[in-house]
N, C-alpha and C positions, 0 to 999 in steps of 0.2 A: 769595504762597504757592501753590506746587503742590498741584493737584487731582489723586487719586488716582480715577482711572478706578472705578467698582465691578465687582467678582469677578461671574464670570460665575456662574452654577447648573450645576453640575455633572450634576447629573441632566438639565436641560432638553438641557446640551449631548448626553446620552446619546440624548435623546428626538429630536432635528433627527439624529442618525447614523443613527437606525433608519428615520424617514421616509426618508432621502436611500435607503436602501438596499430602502425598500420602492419606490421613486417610480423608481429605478435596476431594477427588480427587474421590475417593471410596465410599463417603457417601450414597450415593442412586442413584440405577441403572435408575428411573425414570427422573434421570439429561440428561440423552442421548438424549430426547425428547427436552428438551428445547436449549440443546450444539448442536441439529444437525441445529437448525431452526437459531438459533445465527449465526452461520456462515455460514449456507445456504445465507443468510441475508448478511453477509461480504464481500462473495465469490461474489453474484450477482453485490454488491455495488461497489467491485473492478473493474469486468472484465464490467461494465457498464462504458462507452454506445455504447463500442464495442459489447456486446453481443447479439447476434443472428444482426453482422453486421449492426448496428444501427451509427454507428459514422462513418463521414466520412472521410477520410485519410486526412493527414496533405502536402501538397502541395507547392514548391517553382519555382518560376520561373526562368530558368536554368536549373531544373532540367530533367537527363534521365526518362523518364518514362519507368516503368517494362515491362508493357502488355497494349494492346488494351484496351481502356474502351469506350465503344458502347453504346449510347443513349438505355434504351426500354420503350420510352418513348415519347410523345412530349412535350415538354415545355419550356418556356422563358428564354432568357437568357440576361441582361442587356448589351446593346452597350455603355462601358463604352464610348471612344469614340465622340461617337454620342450624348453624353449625354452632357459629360463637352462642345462639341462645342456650343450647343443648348443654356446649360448654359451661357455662354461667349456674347452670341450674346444678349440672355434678359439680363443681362447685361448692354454691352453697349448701348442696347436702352432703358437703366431706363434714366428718363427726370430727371437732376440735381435739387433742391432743394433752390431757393431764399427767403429770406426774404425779406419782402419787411415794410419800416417804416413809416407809413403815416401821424405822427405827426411831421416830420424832420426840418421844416420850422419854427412851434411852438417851437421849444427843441431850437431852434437856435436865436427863435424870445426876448426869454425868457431869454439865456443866454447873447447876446449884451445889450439889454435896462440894465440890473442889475448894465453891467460892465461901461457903460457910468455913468448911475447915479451914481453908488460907488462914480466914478473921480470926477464928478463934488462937491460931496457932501466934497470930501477930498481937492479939490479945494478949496473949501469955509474956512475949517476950517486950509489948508496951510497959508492961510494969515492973521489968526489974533493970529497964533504960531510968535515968534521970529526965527529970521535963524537958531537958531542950533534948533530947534523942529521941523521944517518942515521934512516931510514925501521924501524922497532921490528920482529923477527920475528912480535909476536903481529898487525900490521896487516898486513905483507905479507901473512902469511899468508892472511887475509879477506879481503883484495885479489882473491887468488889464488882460493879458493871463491868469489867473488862471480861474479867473470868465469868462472870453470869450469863452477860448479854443483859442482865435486866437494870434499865433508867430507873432509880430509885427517888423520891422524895428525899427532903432535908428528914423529914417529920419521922419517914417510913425508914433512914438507915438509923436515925438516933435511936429508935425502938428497940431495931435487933442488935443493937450496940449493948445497950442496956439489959437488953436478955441474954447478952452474950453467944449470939449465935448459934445457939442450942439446937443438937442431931436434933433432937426429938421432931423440932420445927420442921427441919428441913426434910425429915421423912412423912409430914406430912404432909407439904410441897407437893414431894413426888408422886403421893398415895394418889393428892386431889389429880393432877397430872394424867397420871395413869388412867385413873377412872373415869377421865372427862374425855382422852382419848378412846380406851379401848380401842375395839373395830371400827370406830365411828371414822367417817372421811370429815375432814371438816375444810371448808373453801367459801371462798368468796360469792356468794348467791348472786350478787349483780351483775358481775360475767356469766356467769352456769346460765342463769334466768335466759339469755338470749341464745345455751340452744339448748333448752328443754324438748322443743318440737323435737328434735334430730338423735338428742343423747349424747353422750362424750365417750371417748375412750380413757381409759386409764392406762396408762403405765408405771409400774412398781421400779424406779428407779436401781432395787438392787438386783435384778435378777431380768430387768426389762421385760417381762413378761407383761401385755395387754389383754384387756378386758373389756369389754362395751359397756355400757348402763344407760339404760331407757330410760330409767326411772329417778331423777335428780332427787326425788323428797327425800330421802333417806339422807343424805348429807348434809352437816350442821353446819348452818350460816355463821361464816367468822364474826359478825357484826353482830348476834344474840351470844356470843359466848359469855361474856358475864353473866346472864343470870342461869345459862347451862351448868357452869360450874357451882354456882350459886343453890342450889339445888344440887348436884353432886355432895356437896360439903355438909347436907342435911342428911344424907342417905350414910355417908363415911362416917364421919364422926355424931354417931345418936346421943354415945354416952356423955359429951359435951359439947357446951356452943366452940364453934372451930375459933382460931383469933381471926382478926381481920385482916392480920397483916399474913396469915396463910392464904386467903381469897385473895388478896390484892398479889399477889405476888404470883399467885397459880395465873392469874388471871392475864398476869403481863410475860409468862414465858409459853400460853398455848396460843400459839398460831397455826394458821392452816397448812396441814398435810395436802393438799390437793394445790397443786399449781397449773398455770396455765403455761403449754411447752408452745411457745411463740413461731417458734423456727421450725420445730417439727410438724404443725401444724400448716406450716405456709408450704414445707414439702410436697407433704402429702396432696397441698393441694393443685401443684405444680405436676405432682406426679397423675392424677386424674385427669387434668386439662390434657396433657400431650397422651393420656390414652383413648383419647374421646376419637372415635370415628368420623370422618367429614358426612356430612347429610349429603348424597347425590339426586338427583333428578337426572331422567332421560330426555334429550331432544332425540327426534325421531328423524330421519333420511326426508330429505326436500323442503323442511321446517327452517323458514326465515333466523336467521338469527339474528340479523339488522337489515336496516332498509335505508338504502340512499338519503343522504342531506338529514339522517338523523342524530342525534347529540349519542354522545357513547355515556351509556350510563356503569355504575360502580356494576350491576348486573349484566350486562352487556358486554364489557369487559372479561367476567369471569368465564361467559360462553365463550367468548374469543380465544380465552389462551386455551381451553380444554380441546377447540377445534383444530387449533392449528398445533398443541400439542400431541393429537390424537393420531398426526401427518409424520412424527420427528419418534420411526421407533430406531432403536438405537443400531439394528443392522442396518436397517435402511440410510441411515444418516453416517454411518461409516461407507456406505458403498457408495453413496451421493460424488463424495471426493476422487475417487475413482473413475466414476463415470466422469466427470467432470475434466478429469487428467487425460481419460481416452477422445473425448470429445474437441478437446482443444488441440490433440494430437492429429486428429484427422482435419480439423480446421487446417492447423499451419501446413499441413500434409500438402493440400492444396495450393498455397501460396510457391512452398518448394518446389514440387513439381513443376507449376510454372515456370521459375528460375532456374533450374536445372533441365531444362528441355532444350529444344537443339538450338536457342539462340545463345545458350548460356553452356553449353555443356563441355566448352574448353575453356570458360573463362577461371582464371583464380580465384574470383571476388565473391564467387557463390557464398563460402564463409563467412564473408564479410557482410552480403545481403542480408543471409539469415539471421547474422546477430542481430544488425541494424533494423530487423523488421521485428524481432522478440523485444530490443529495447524497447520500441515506438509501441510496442501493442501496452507494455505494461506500465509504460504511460501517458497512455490513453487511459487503462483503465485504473489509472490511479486519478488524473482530470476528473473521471469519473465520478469515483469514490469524494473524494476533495466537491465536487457540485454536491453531491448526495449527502455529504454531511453539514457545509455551508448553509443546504437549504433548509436540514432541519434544522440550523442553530437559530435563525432568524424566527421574530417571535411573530407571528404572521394572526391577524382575527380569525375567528372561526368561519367565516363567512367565505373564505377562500381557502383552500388545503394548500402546504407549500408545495407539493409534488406538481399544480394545475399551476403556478405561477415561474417559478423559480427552474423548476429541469429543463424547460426549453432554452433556458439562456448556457447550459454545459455545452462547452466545446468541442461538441464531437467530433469534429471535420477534423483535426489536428492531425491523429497520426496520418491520416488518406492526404492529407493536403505534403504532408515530409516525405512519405513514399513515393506520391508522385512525381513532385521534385527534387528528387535524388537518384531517384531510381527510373520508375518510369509510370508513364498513364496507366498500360495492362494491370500492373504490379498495384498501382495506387487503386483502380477500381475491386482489384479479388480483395484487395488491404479493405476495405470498404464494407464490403460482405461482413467477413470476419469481424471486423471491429464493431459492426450492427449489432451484429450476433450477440459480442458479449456485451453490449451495453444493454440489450436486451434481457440480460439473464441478472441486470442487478434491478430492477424495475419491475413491479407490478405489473402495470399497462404496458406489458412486452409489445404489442402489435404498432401503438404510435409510436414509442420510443426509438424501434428498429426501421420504419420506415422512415420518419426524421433524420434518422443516421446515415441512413442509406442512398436517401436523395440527395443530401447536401452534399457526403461526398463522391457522389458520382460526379454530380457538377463541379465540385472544386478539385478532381481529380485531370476531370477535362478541359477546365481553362488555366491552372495555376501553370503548366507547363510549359505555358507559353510567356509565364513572367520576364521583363528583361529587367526588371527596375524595382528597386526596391518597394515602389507604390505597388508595385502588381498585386502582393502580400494580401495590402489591405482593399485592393478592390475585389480582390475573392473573395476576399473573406465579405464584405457587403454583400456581392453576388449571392453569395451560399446564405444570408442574414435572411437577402429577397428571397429566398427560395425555401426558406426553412417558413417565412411565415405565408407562404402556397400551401403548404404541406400544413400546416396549421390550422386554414383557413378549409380544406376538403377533409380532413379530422372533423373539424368541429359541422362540416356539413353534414356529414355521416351521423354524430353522437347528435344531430341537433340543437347543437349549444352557439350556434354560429353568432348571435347579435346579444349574448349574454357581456359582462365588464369582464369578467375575468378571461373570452374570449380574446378580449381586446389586450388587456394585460400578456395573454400568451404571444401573443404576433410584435409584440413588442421586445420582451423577453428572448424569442427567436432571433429577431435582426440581431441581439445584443451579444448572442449565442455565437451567429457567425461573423461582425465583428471580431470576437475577441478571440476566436481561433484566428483570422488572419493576424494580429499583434504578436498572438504565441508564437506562430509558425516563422514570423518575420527575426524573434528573438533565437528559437535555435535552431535555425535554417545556418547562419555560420559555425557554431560550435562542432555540428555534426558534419559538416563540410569540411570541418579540418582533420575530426579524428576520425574521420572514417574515409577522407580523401578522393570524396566527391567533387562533380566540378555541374555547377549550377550553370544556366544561362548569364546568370546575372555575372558569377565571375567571370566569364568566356568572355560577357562586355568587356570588363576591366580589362584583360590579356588583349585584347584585340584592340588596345591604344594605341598606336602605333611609338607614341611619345615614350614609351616604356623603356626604362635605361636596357635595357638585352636589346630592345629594336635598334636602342639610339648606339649601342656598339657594336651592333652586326653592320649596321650602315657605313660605320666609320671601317671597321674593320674587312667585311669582306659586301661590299656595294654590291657585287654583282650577283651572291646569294641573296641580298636584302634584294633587288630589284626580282628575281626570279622564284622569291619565294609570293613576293603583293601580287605577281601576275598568276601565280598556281591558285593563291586563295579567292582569287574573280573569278576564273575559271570550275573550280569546285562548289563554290557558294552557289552559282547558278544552278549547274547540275543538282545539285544535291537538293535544291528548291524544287527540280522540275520532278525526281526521283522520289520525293518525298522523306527525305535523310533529313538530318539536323545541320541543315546549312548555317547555321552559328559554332556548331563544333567542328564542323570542316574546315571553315574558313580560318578559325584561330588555329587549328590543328597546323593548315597548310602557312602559316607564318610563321610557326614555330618548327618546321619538319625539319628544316636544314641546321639549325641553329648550331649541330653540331661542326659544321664546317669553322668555325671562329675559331678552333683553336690550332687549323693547320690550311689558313685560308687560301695559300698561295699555292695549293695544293692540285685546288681544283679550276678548271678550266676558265669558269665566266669568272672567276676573280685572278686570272693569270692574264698581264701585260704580253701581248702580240710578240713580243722577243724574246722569250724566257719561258722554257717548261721547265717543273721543278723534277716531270718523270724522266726527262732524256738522262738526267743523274741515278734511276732507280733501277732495281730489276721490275721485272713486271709483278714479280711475287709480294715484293715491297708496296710498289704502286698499289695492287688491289688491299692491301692490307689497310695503308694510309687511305683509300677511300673507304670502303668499309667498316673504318674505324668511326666514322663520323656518325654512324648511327649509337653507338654507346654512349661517344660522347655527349651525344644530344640529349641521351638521357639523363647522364650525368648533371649536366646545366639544367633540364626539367625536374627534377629531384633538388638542385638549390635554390632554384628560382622557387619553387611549389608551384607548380604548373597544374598539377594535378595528375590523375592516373589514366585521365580518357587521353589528355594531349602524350601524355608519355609512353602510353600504348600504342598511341600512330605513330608517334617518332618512330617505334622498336620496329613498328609492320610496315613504314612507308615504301620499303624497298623489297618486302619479303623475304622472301627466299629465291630473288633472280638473282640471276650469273654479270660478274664485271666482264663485259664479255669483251672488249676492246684489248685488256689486258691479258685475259685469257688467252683470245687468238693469239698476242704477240707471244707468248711462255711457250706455246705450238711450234711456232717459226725458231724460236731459240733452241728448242729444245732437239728441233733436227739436226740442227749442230752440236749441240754439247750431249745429246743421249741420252737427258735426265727425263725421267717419264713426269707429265705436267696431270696433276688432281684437279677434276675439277669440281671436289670443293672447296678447294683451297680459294677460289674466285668467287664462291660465291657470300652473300650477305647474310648472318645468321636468324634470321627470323625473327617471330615466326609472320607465319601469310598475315593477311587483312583477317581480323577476325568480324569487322562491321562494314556497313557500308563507307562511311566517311571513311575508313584507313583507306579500302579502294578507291576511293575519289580520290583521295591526296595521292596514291602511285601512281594512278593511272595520272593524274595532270602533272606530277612533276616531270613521268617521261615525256609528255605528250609537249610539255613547253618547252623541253631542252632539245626534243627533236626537233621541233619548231625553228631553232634558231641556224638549224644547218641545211635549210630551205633558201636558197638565191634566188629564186621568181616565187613566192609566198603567195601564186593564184588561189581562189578559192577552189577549186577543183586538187589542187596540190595538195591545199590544206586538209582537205576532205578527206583522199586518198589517206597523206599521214596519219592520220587521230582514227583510220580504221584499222591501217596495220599495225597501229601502236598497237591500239586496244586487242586486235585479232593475237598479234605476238604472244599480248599477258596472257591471256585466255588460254592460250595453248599448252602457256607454261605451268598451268595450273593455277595460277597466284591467288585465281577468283573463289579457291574449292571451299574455302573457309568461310566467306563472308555470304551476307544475304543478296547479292549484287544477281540480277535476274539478264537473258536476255534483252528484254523489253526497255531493263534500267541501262544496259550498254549500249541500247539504239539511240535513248532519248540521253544521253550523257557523249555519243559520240556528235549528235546534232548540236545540243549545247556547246561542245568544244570546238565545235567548227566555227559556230556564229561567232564566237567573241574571238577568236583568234582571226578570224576573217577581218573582223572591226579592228584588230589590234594591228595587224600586218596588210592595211590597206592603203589603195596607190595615195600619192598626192601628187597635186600640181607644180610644176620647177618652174619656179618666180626667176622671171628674168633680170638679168643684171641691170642695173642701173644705168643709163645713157650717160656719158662724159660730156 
């Protein structure tokens, strides 16, 4: 029987993507170099070819205009106008386009003789057929139009039936023909007639070769050609009246040589329009070209794009991009520096900042983008612009409001600048835009960090709403528009603004917590449940670390209150320090039973190995649990780089007898030191409470003493060189451990026994 593999965990596999992506994320701090220039590179390409006011605003006719836009300049501006009239007029004086066929006489001379000869020849062989093979009058006859071309009468083919088709006829057909053409052009006079004024051109279809003619009279009207010919046939034939069926027949194969070339004519006139010049006019330097709250007209319009295209030459607008890449290169320059200065300058996570602060900038300015095009989609009256209504309600606090609660307030306020900056550089009215920007998230930089609760979100976000429409409300005193409606629509629009960056922030405040392995206040709440199944197994498993880890996190939280540290990451920190102890509990001392060392069976090399191990381990469990990277840091720093010095001494004592020379760093903990304040708070109170418990008269004076030579001890050993822990902060964190340990280890009264 087939064994069915077991189903993977879903969640776990979640959990190995987000490590691989934090472990990928983290790889080399050298990556910052190439992720800042990447989206320097993004950021330019976005806010392009607005940036440094390079693109010019998008324009409708109809609409209100904001402000004055004033010529500083002279330059052309195309008299639409004056142009299409210009057009219009060459135009109508393009000279029409005839053909003219100069072999028409021949084509015609060619087609009768055939059609005579045909007849006669069919003639000939109708009468030596029997009656029923003879060839029918109604087919001869279409015989005879086919090869002619000429629609004959019943009346007019029975004629030349009768005559037999006789040369003699049809050469005088051709004669009339000939002489009624000659040179003559002959065409339609009711078309010609409308361009007499202008004249025509001719073209001779066999040679294409053109000619002009002013002078239309010379050309004989198709529509008088009957008695043209008719007269002709007086002048040819003197020595006899001509037949009539020679004039009727001449008179129905001469049509006009002179045609009108339809297509060649519309060219030519296609071809004049697009060489016709645009009419310009000059506006001059300091010359209004609109004035405030007026309607943009079709005229108006044309100024407009000539000025603001007269701004976009095409070096300048390739260099624009550039500038724009160095500009945002020195922006994030700023932000790095900061993170890369001495509070950061061993940490790994620099990489990871920097990503995390490129991702957040270029979607801010995509928020952006997405407001600015939202608002022009929205069909708004003219009586309000949608820029004065609709862009105070964009989000701008977003990225400042994720910086600072990730990272931190310094980080979230430079984040603030920067992001001012470029929302500034897609916007017109840079000056309100940037300050808007800029107060909201200063303020939402300085309170969101204090969120523990998911409402905090959105009370920033209100906070920053009130604040945006302050900032609204001194704009509009400044422009003097303070008691106008669309005033009031703006202060509305604001609130709505910071609103809904709190909603944003609140939606990916987790996503970015996970992949980028931050640890919020809010989830340090979670962590610090005590109900937490790792609490509720360390309890079971090793009590006496559970009980001496909740007395180290009382002990730190106060401190780090009075120090000014983040007494929420201390205090979960120090609950979680030991956790590595669980999986060799019996190991250590306060979870060892009075009758039973598990070290009197060890060497002392072993021993310090097994204790010193528990710091891996702890990380280990913080990496499954997802503890995050601040508590998993303190784990690794809570002990630093001190010496197991109990065991050490004892390898001393051994080692005078067996000769084996003792390392000592084989005793000691691998690192590295506190790199924060809270890592030193948690070292410094887990020794300071385990000393504690080797105190038999626990006076306050004793106690005092102890928590100064703890703390004097670490200090000497260096522990402190890494973190930001100040003199000042060891005085007021050694008072703090005195008072509560004082409270903790204080006398009581011995309740008398009971009387029998």
């Amino acid at each position: 029987m087939a064994i069915t593999p077991p189903k993977k965990n879903g969640k776990n596999n979640g959990n190995a993507a987000i490590k691989s992506v934090h472990k990928l994320i983290n790889k080399s701090l050298s990556w910052k170099y190439a992720i800042a220039f990447s989206m320097s590179l993004i950021l330019a390409v976005m806010l392009y070819p607005r940036i440094l006011h390079m693109a010019p605003p998008e324009y409708k006719v109809g609409v209100i205009i904001a402000k004055d836009i004033q010529a500083d300049r002279n330059f052309l501006v195309v008299d639409r106008a004056a142009t299409e009239q210009k057009r219009v007029e060459a135009i109508e004086n393009t000279r029409p386009v005839y053909d003219y066929d100069s072999n028409m006489p021949a084509k015609i001379e060619t087609a009768i003789s055939k059609a005579f000869l045909d007849m006669r020849e069919n003639a000939k062989k109708n009468s030596k057929l029997p009656d029923n093979g003879k060839l029918s009058v109604e087919k001869a006859k279409k015989t005879f139009e086919d090869i002619s071309g000429i629609t004959l009468t019943a009346s007019e083919f029975k004629a030349l039936t009768r005559k037999g088709f006789p040369a003699e006829m049809c050469a005088d057909i051709v004669r009339l023909v000939y002489h009624t053409y000659g040179n003559n052009l002959i065409g339609n006079m009711d078309t010609l007639s409308l361009h007499k004024k202008k004249g025509i051109i001719i073209r001779d279809i066999e040679d294409q070769e053109e000619r002009e003619l002013d002078d239309l009279s010379s050309i004989l009207d198709a529509g008088k050609i009957n008695s043209i010919i008719r007269e002709n046939a007086k002048v040819i034939f003197k020595t006899g009246k001509p037949d009539n069926i020679v004039i009727s027949l001449a008179r129905k194969v001469v049509s006009p040589n002179l045609t009108f070339a339809k297509n060649s004519t519309e060219k030519r006139k296609q071809t004049v329009s697009d060489e016709i010049k645009p009419v310009l006019y000059e506006l001059q330097k300091n010359e209004m070209i609109i004035r405030e709250g007026e309607k943009i007209t079709p005229e108006d319009l044309d100024e407009l794009d000539a000025f603001y295209k007269g701004q976009e030459g095409n070096r300048f607008i390739d260099a624009s991009i550039f500038a724009g890449i160095f500009l945002t290169i020195v922006l994030l320059s700023i932000i790095f520096y900061r993170m890369t200065g001495s509070r950061f300058k061993l940490s790994k996570t620099v990489t990871k900042d920097v990503l995390f602060i490129s991702i957040v900038l270029i979607l801010q300015v995509i928020l952006a983008k997405a407001g600015i095009f939202i608002c022009d989609s929205i069909d708004l009256t003219h009586k309000f612009t949608t820029a004065s209504i609709c862009v105070y309600a964009i989000p701008f606090t977003v990225g400042t409001m994720l910086v600072a609660i990730l990272i931190g307030r310094n980080e979230g306020l430079i984040f603030s600048v920067f992001s001012s900056l470029m929302a500034a550089f897609l916007f017109e009215n840079k000056t309100s835009i940037f300050l808007l920007s800029l107060v909201g998230g200063a303020v939402a930089a300085h309170y969101i960090i204090h969120c523990e609760r998911r409402s905090a979100f959105f009370k920033t976000g209100l906070l920053v709403g009130v604040v945006n429409m302050g900032t609204i409300v001194c704009l509009s005193l400044l422009s003097g528009n303070l008691f106008l409606i669309e005033t009031f629509l703006n202060l509305a629009m604001g609130l709505a603004g910071g609103i809904l960056s709190g909603f944003i922030v609140s939606g990916l405040v987790p996503p970015f917590e996970s992949l980028f392995g931050y640890t919020t206040d809010i989830k340090l709440l979670e962590q610090a449940n005590l109900n937490q199944p790792i609490f509720q197994e360390l309890l079971m498993v090793a009590p006496g670390t559970y009980h001496h880890s909740v007395i180290v996190a009382s002990l730190v939280e106060a401190a780090a209150k009075e120090i000014g540290a983040n007494s929420l990451l201390a205090k979960v920190s120090a609950y979680y320090h030991d956790i590595g102890k669980m999986k060799k509990p019996q190991y250590f001392i306060e979870n060892q039973p009075s009758w039973k060392n598990r070290h009197d069976d060890l060497s002392p090399q072993m021993s310090s190995l097994v204790i010193t191990s528990h710091v891996k381990d702890g990380c280990e469990l913080a990496k499954k649990h997802n503890l995050g990277k601040a508590i998993e840091d303190i784990i690794k720093q809570h002990h630093g780089t001190s010496l197991v010095r109990y065991f050490y001494e004892k390898a001393k004592e051994d080692s005078k007898v067996s000769g084996q020379s003792v390392q000592e760093n084989d005793f000691r903990y691998p690192g590295p030191k506190p790199q924060n304040k809270e890592a030193g708070l948690v070292l410094l109170g887990d020794i300071v409470e385990a000393s504690s418990r080797t105190l038999t008269n626990p006076t306050p004076a004793r106690i005092k003493n102890l928590v100064n030579s703890r703390i004097k001890q670490v200090m000497e050993e260096g522990q402190f060189d890494e973190s930001d822990l100040t003199f000042r902060d060891l005085k007021k964190i050694a008072e703090t451990f005195t008072r509560i340990l004082t409270g903790i280890f204080h006398s009581r009264v011995e309740y008398k026994q009971p009387s029998k």
